[in-house]
VMD Tcl script that draws the C-alpha trace (Angstrom):
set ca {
  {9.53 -69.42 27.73}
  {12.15 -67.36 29.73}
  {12.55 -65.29 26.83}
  {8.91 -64.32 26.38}
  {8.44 -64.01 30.49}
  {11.41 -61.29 30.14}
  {10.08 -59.45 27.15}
  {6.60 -59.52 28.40}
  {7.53 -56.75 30.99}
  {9.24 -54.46 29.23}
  {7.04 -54.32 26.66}
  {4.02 -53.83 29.79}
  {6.41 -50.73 30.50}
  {7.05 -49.47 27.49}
  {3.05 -49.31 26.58}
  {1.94 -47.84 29.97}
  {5.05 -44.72 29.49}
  {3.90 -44.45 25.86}
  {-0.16 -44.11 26.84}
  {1.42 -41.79 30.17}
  {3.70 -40.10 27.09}
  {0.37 -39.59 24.69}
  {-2.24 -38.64 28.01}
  {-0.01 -35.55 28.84}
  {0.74 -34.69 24.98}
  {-2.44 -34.40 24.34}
  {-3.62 -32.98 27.85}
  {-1.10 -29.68 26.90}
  {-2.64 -29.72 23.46}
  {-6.49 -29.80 24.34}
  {-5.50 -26.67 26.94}
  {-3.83 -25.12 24.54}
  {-6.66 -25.36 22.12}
  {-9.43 -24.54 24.60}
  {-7.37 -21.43 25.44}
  {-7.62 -20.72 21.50}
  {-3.46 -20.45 21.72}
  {-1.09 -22.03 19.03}
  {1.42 -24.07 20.61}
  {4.57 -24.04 18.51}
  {5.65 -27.22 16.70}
  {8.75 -27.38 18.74}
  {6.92 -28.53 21.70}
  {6.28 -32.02 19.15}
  {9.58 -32.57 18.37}
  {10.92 -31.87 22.03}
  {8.39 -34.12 23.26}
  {8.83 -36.77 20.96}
  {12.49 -36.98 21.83}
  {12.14 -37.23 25.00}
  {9.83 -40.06 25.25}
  {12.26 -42.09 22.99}
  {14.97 -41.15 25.46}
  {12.87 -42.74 28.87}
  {12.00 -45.85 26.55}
  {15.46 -46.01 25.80}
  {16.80 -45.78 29.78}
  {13.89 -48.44 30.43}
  {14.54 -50.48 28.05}
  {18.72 -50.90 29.06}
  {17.55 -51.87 32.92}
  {15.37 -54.75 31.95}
  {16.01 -57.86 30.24}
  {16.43 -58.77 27.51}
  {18.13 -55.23 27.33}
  {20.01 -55.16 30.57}
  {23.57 -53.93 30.28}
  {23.39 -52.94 26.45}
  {24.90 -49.50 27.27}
  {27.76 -49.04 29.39}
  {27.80 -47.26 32.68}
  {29.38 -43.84 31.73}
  {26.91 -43.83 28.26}
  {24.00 -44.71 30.74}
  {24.99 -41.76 32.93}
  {25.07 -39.12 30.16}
  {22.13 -40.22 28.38}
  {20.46 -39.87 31.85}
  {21.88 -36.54 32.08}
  {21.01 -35.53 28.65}
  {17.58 -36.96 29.42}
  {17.31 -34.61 32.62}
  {18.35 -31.51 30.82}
  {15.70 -32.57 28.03}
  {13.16 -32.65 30.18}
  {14.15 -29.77 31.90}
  {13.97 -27.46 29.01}
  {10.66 -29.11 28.39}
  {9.08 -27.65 31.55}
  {10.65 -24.46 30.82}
  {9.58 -24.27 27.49}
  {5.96 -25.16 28.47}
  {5.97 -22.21 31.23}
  {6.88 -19.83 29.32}
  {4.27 -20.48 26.62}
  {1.49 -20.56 28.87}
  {2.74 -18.35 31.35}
  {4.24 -15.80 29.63}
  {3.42 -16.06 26.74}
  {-0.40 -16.24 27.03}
  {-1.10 -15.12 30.47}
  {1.03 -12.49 30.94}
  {1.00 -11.02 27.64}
  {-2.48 -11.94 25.90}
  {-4.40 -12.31 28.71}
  {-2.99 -9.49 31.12}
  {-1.47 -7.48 28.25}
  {1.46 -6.95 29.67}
  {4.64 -6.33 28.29}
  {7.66 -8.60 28.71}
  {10.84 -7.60 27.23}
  {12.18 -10.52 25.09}
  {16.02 -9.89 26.40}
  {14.72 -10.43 30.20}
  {12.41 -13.09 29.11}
  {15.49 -15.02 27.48}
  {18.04 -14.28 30.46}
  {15.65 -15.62 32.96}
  {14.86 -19.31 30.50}
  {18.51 -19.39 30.21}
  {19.00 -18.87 33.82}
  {16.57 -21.08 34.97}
  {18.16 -23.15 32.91}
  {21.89 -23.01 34.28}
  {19.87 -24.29 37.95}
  {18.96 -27.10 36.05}
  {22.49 -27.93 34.74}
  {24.18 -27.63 38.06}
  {21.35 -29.95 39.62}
  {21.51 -32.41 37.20}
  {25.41 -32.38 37.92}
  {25.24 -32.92 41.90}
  {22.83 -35.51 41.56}
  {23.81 -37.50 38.18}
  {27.33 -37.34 37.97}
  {27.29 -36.96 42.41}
  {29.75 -33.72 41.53}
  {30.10 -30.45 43.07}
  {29.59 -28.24 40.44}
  {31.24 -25.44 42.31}
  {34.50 -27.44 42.86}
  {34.53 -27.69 39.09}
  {34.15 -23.82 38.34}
  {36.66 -22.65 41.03}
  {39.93 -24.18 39.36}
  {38.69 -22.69 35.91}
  {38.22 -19.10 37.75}
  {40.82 -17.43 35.96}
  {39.57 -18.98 32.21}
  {36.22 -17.33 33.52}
  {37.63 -14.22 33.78}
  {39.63 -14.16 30.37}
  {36.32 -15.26 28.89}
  {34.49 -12.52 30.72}
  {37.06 -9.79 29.80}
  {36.93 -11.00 25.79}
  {32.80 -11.08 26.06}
  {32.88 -7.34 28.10}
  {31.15 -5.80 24.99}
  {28.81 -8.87 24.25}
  {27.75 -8.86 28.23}
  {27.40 -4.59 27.45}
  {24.93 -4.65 24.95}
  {23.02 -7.53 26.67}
  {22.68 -5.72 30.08}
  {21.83 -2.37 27.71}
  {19.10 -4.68 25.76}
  {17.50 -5.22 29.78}
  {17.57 -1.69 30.21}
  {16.10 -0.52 27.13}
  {13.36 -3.28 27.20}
  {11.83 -0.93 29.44}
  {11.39 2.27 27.35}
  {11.32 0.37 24.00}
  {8.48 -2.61 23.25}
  {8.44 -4.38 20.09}
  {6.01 -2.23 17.79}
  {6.88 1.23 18.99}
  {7.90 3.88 16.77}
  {11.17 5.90 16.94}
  {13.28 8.02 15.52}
  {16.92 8.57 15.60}
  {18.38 11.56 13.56}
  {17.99 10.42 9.76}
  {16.48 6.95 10.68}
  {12.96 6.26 11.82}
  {11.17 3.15 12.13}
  {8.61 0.69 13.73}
  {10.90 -1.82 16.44}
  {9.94 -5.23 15.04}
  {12.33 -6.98 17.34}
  {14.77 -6.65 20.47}
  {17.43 -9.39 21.12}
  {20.39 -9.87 23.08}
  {22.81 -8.15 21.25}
  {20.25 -5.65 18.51}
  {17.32 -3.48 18.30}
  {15.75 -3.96 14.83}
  {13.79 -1.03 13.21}
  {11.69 -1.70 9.91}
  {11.64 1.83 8.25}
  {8.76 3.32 5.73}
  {11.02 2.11 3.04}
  {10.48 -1.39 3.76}
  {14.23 -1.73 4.80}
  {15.33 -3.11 8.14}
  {18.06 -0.99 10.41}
  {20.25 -3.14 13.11}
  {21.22 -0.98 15.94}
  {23.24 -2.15 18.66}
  {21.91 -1.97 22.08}
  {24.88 -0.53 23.65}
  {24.46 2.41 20.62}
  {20.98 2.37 20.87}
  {21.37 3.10 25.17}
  {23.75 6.18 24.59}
  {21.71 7.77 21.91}
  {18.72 10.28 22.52}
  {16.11 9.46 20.30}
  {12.35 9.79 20.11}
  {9.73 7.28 21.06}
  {6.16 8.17 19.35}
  {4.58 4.89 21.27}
  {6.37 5.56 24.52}
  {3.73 6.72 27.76}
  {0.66 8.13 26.17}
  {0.09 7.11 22.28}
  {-1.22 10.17 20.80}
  {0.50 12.28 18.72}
  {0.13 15.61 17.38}
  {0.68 16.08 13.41}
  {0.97 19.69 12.02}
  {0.18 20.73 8.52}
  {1.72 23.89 6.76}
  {-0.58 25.58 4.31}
  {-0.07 29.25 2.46}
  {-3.03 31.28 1.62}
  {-3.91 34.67 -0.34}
  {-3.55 37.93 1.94}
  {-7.14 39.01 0.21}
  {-8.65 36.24 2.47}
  {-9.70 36.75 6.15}
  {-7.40 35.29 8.31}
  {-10.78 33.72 10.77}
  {-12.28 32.43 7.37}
  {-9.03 31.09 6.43}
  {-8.76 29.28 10.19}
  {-12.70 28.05 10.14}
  {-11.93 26.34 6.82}
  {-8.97 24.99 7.73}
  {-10.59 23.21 11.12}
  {-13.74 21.76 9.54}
  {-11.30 19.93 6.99}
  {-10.29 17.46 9.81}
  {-13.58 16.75 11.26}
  {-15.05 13.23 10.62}
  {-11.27 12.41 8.67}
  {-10.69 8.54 9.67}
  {-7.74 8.76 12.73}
  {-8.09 12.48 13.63}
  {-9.13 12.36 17.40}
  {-11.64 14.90 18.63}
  {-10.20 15.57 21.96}
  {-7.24 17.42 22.06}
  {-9.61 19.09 19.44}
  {-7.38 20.71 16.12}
  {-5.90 23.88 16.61}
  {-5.38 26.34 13.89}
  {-2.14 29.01 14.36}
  {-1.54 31.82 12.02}
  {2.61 31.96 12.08}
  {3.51 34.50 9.90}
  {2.90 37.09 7.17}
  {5.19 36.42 4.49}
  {6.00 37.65 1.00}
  {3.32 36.19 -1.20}
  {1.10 34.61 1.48}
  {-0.34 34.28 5.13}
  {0.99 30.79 6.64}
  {-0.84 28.86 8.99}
  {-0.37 25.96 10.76}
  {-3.13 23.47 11.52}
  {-2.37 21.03 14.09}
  {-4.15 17.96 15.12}
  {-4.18 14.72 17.74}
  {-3.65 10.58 16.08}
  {-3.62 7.63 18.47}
  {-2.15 5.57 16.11}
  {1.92 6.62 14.59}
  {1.82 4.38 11.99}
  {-1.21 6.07 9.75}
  {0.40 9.28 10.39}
  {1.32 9.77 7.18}
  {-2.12 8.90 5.77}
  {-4.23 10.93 7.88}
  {-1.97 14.06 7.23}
  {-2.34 13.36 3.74}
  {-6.45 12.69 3.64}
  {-6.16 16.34 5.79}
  {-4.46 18.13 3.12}
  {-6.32 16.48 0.23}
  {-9.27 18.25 2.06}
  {-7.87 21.60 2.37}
  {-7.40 21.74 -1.07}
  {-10.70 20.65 -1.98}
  {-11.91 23.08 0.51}
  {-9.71 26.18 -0.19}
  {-11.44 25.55 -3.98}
  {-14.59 25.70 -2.49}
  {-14.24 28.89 -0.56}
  {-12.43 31.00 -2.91}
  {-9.39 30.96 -0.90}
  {-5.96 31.15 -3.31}
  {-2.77 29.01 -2.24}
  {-0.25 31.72 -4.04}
  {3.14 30.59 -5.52}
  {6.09 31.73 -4.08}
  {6.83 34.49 -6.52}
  {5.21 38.17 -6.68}
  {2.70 37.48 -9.55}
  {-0.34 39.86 -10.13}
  {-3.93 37.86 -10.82}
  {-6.66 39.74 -12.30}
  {-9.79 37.84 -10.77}
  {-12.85 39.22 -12.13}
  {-15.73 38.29 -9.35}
  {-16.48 34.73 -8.65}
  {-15.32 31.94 -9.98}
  {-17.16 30.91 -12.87}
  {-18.35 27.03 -13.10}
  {-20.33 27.06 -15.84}
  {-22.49 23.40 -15.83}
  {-23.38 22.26 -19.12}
  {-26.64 21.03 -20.56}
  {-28.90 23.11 -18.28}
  {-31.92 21.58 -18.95}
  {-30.20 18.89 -17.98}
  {-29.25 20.03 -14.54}
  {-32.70 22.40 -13.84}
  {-35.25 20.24 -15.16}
  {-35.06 17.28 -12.67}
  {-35.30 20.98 -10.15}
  {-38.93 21.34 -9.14}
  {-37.98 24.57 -7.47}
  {-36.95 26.11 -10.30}
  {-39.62 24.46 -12.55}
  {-41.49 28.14 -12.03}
  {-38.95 29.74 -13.88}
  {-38.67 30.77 -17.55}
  {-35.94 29.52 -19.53}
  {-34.15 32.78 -19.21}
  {-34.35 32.95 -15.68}
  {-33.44 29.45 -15.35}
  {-30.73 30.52 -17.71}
  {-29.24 32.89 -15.23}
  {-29.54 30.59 -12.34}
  {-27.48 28.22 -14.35}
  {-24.51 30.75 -15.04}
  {-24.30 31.67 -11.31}
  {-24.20 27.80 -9.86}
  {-20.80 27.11 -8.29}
  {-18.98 23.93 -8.77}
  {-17.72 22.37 -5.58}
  {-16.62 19.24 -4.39}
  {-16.94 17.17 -1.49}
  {-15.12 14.23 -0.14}
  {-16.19 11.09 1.15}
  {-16.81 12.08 5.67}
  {-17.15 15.85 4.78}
  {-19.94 17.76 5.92}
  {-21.81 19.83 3.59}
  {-24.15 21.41 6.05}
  {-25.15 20.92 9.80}
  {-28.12 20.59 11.61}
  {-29.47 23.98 13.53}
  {-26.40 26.09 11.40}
  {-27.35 29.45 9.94}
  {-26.90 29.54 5.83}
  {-28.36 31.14 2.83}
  {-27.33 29.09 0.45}
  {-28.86 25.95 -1.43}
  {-27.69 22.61 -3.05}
  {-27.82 20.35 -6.39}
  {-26.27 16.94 -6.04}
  {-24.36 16.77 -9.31}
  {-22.27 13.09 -8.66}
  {-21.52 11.76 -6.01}
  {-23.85 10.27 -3.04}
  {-25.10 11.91 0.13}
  {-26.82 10.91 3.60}
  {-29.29 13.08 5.76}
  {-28.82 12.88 8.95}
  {-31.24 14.08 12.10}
  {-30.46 14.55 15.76}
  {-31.61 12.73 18.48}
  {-32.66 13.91 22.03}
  {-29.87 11.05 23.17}
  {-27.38 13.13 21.09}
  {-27.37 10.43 18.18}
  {-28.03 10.66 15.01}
  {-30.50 8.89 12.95}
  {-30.51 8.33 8.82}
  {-33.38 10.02 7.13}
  {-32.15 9.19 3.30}
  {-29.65 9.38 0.97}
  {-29.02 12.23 -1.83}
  {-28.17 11.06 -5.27}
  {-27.26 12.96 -8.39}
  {-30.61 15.28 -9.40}
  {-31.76 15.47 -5.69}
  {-31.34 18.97 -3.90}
  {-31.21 20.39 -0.71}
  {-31.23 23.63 1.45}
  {-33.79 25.69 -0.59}
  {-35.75 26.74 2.76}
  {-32.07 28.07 4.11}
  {-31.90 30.43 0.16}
  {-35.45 31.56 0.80}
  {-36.13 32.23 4.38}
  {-32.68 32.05 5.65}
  {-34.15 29.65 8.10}
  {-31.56 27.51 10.07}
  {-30.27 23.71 8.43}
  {-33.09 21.58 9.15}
  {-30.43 18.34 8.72}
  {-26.95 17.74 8.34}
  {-25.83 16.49 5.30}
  {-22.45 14.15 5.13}
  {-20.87 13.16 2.17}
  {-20.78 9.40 1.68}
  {-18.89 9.17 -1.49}
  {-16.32 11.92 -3.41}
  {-19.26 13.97 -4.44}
  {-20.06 17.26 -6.83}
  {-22.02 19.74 -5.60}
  {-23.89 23.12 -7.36}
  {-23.83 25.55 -5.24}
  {-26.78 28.40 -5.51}
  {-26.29 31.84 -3.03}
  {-29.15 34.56 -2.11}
  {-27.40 36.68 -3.66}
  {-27.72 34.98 -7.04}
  {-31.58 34.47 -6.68}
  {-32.60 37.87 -5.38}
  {-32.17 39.10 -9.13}
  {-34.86 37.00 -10.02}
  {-37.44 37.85 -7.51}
  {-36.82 40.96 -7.64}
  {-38.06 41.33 -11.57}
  {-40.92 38.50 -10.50}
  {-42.21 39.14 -6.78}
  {-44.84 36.62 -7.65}
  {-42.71 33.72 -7.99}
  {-42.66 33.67 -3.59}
  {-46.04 32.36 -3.81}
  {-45.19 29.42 -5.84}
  {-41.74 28.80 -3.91}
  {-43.91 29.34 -0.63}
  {-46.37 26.27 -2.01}
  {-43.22 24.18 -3.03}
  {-41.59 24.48 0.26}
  {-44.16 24.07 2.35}
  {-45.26 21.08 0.82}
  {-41.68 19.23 1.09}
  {-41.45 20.56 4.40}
  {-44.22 18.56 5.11}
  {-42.84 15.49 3.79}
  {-39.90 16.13 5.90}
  {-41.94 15.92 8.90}
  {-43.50 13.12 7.83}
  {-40.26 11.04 7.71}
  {-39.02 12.42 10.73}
  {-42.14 11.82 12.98}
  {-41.68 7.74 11.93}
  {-37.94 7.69 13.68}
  {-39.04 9.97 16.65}
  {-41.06 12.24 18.33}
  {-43.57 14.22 15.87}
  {-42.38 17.60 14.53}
  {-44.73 20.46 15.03}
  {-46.67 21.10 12.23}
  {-44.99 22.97 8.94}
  {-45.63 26.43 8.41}
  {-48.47 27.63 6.14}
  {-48.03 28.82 2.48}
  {-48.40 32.27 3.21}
  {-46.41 32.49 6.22}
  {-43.59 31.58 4.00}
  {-44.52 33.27 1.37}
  {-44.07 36.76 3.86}
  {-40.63 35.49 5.04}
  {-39.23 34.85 1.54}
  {-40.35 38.97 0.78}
  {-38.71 39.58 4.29}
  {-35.56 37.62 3.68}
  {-34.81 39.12 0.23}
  {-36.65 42.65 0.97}
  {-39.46 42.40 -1.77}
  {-41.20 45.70 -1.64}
  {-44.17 44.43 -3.89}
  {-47.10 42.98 -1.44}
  {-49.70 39.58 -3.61}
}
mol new
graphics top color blue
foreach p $ca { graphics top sphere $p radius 0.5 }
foreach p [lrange $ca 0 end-1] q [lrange $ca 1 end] { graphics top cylinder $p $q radius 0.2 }
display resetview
């Protein structure tokens, strides 16, 4: 009966600090989950340890356990306890305080050598406490007889306690996931301890640099202050090209390209004439360091495509003579094929449609190019060969809205060859697409020899222009009515000079 009076306490204790132990455990963990952050596992095991260790001291002050340890093990494991706990509390505010207030709540940036010197010296408080009031010590009576051990220990950790204090001081110029370069090496900073700065290069490979090293070195920071960078693209072209055609071309192949910022807008520089071309330089502004490489490769993808497109040679760097006879030919194959899907050209003879056929250009398009632009002058007009297309109108809000998509067979921009007429639409390539290309200077030939044919075109056009206006008067305010037949009839005469009057 005495035993079960004794034991019936203790065990009374030990339930109430385990339900006290589990009420707090899972308090942390609910917050933690509410806050949507992931608590590490560490914080189980810590916690679990402890709560053995107050069972344990409970247990050894009440019968039947009384006096099972000895005084000096009592006092350590009390002391080990204390410091237990202690790191607990430390651990747990830096988690949520650091850790998810400070830096993802306030994004702010802690550097992770302060953030350890201040745990660890938080820490040390808690050591020396534990010391007066545990062991009833003066801790500083203890370190002043070892002062000259402290100093022989400081001397032989001078360079260890150097790159520490040079890890604080860089922590504020360098933040894990910046980019920089030093000399041959250039990386992204995937972590900053006490004694290292670690760089992952494009290779894959990680770089160790002391912070001491790392302190004395100039290098260059691409994340540092403002993020944007500016990337710069070297490109040759033929001396029998205008140098402002060559610079237009080269600044509509960065529009719409995924990562190219619009403001600083791209800059174009012509740098110097030498022996077998006319260099230029195109510049433009990324946010983001890491795609740099990407983006300046999508750019000059583009300017290849676009140089092709334009006529404009990239000569090799030897004196060669090329004997270019007119245009480029592209040649399409099958023209029946191609033309008779083509209601504007369903007027024509074979012959005629023969010729139109030799003079189409090949050109291609990649995905976020724009073929044409709303309210832009042009003269020339547009068969969809592969590829897919959108048709886009402008808004009074400045928006755009969809009107359709272009597939292979479909056409554009034949009021443009005929009238000369500004771009009703812009058109924006939604896939890598191929294009046929007709100028007015390929179809005047043919109405020259058959004037007539304007009054047919004039029917065509006006009736798709109507259509057009249809589709457009659905998404926003109605168009004003298309033009009659014989008004454009008189401005395809006008536009290409026919002489002979129907």
């Amino acid at each position: 009966m005495d035993m079960l009076s004794a034991i019936i306490p203790l065990l009374i204790t030990v339930s109430v600090t385990l339900l006290l132990s589990a009420a707090i455990y899972f308090a942390i963990r609910f917050f933690a989950f509410k806050r949507s952050f992931p608590l590490p596992h560490q914080f189980d095991f810590l916690w679990i340890t402890a709560t053995l260790l107050v069972l344990l001291l409970l247990a050894v002050e009440r019968p039947p356990l009384e006096g099972a340890l000895s005084p000096k093990a009592l006092v350590w494991t009390t002391f080990v306890t204390f410091l237990l706990f202690c790191y607990i509390g430390i651990f747990i505010l830096d988690q949520f305080i650091v850790e998810y207030f400070l830096v993802t709540v306030l994004k702010l940036y802690v550097a992770p050598p302060l953030r350890k010197a201040t745990v660890m010296f938080i820490f040390a408080i808690g050591v020396l406490v534990g010391m007066q009031k545990i062991f009833s010590m003066n801790p500083w009576a203890v370190y002043a007889p070892t002062g000259a051990i402290s100093i022989g220990i400081g001397i032989a950790l001078k360079d260890s306690f150097g790159m520490f204090f040079a890890g604080l001081a860089l922590s504020r110029v360098v933040r894990i996931g910046d980019w920089i370069n030093l000399g041959e090496r250039e990386g992204q900073v995937t972590d900053i301890n006490w004694a290292r700065t670690v760089l992952r290069t494009w290779e894959g490979t990680s770089v160790f640099i002391p912070n001491s090293e790392l302190q004395k070195t100039i290098f260059q920071s691409y994340s540092y202050g403002d993020p944007r960078q500016r990337c710069r693209l070297e490109v040759g072209a033929s001396y029998d090209a205008p140098p402002q055609k060559v610079k237009n071309a080269l600044k509509a192949c960065v529009q719409n390209v995924d990562g190219v910022l619009s403001a600083p807008a791209p800059e174009v520089l012509l740098l110097n004439f030498a022996d077998s071309s006319i260099h230029y330089a195109l510049t433009f502004w990324i946010a983001d360091y890491s795609r740099h490489r990407e983006i300046t490769s999508d750019a000059a993808t583009r300017v290849w495509y676009a140089f092709q497109r334009e006529g404009i040679q990239i000569p090799f760097p030897i004196r060669t003579v090329h004997m270019v006879q007119g245009k480029p030919e592209s040649k399409a194959q099958e023209p029946e094929t191609i033309l008779s899907g083509v209601e504007l050209f369903q007027a024509l003879s074979m012959s005629e449609r023969q010729i139109v056929l030799e003079r189409l250009l090949r050109h291609v398009y990649l995905k976020g190019e724009v073929v044409v632009r709303e309210n832009e002058q042009g003269s020339s007009f547009f068969i969809v060969h592969k590829g897919r297309l959108e048709v886009l109108k402008s808004n009074r809000d400045g928006t755009s809205t969809q009107l359709g998509e272009l597939t292979a067979g479909q056409f554009f921009g034949e009021l443009s060859l005929l009238t000369g007429e500004p771009r009703t639409a812009t058109i924006r390539a939604l896939a890598d697409s191929e294009l046929l290309r007709l100028e007015k200077s390929d179809f005047k030939e043919i109405l020259e020899k058959h004037p007539h044919l304007s009054e047919k075109l004039a029917e065509f056009v006006s009736a798709r222009q109507a259509i057009l206006t249809q589709v457009t008067s659905r998404q926003e305010t109605p168009a004003a009515a298309p033009a009659a037949v014989s008004n454009i009839s008189r401005k395809i005469r006008e536009f290409f000079n026919l002489k002979t009057r129907l």
